[in-house]
N, C-alpha and C positions, 0 to 999 in steps of 0.2 A: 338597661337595667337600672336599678336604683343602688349603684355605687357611691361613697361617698368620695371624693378625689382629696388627697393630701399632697401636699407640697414639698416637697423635701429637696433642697438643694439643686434647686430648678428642674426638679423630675418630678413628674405628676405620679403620683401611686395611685393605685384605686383599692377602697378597703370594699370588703365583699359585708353585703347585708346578713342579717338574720336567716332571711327570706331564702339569702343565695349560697348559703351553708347548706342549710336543709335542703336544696337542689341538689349540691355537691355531695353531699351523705348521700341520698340516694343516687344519683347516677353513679358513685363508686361501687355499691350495693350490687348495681347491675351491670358490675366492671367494664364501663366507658374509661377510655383513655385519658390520661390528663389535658391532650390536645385538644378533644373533641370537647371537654367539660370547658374548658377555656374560651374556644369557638362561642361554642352556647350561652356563656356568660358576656363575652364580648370584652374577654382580658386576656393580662399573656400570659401565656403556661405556667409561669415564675411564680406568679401572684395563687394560681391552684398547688401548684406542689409546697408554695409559702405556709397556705391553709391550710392542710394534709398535715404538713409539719406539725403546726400548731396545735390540730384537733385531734391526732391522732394516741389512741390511750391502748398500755400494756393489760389485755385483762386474760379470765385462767377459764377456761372451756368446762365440763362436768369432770376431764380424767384429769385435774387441772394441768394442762398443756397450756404453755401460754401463747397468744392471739394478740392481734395487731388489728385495729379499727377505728376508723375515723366516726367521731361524735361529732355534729352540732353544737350539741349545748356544750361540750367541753370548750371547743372551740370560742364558743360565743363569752364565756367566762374570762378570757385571756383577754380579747379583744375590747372589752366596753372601757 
């Protein structure tokens, strides 16, 4: 994939693209597993559920109930 790799204290990180957010949003959409969304990006679990963290936003349904979903673009705001 097009990860960009960081360096941190002789541990390679990989930050996840644009591109591989908006993969992640949708394969959560069609609730794949964090393991398999991992697989598929070619990172470890840690670095998906890191995302998830990050992009995930409290919003209110029509009876306002509140809801839990992962955004992209939330996500992508935090990260640049």
């Amino acid at each position: 994939m097009g990860q960009k790799e960081i360096i941190t204290d002789e541990r390679i990180r990989k930050e996840l693209t644009e591109q591989d957010r908006y993969k992640v949003e949708h394969w959560l959409k069609e609730k794949l597993k964090v393991s398999e969304i991992a697989k598929r990006l070619e990172v470890h679990p840690k670095t998906i559920r890191r995302e998830i963290a990050i992009g995930t936003l409290t919003l209110l349904d029509t009876y306002l109930r509140e809801y839990e979903c992962y955004k992209a673009d939330y996500a992508n705001v935090f990260t640049v």
